[in-house]
N, C-alpha and C positions, 0 to 999 in steps of 0.2 A: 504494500500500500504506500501511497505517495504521502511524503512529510507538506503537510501544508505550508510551510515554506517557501517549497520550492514551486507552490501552485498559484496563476494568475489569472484574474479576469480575462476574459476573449476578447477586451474592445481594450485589452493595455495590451496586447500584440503587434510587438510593430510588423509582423508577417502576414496575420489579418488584415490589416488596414492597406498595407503595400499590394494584397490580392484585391481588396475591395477597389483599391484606386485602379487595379487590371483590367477591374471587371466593369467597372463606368466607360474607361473608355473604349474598350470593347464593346460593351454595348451601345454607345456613342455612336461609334465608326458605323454597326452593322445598319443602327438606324437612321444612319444619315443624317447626322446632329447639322446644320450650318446656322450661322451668324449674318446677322445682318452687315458687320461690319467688315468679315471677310469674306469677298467675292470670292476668291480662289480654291475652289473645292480641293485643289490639291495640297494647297496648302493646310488645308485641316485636318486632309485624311496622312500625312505627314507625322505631323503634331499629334495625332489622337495614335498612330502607331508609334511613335516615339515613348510617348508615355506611359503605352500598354508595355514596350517591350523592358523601359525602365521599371516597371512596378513590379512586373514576374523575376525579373532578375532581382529585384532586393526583395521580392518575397524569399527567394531560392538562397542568399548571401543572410538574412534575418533568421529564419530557420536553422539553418547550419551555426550560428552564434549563439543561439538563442539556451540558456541557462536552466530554464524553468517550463512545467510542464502547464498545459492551459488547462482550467476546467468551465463546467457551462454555466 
């Protein structure tokens, strides 16, 4: 059994939070988020993969640092 401790809320993960930022703009991109202020679709669809591919990658680098076990 796990020492309480070493156990954390799920929304003080910084591994959760780095997937949930994935997962917006993931689903951003798939639903064709655009701005009034940027004409350039390509421009967003860009930026919206930049920051999906940033957020999987520090979910992936948080996990592997990560000290403590989550509970619900």
């Amino acid at each position: 059994m796990s020492d309480l401790s070493t156990l954390k809320p799920i929304l003080a993960s910084r591994t959760v939070w780095s997937s949930l930022v994935g997962l917006f703009c993931l689903l951003a991109s798939v639903f064709g988020v655009e701005t009034q202020l940027i004409d350039q679709g390509a421009l967003t669809e860009a930026l919206l993969q930049a920051a999906t591919g940033v957020s999987f990658a520090g979910a992936i680098v948080f996990r592997v640092m990560a000290s403590t076990k989550l509970t619900r």
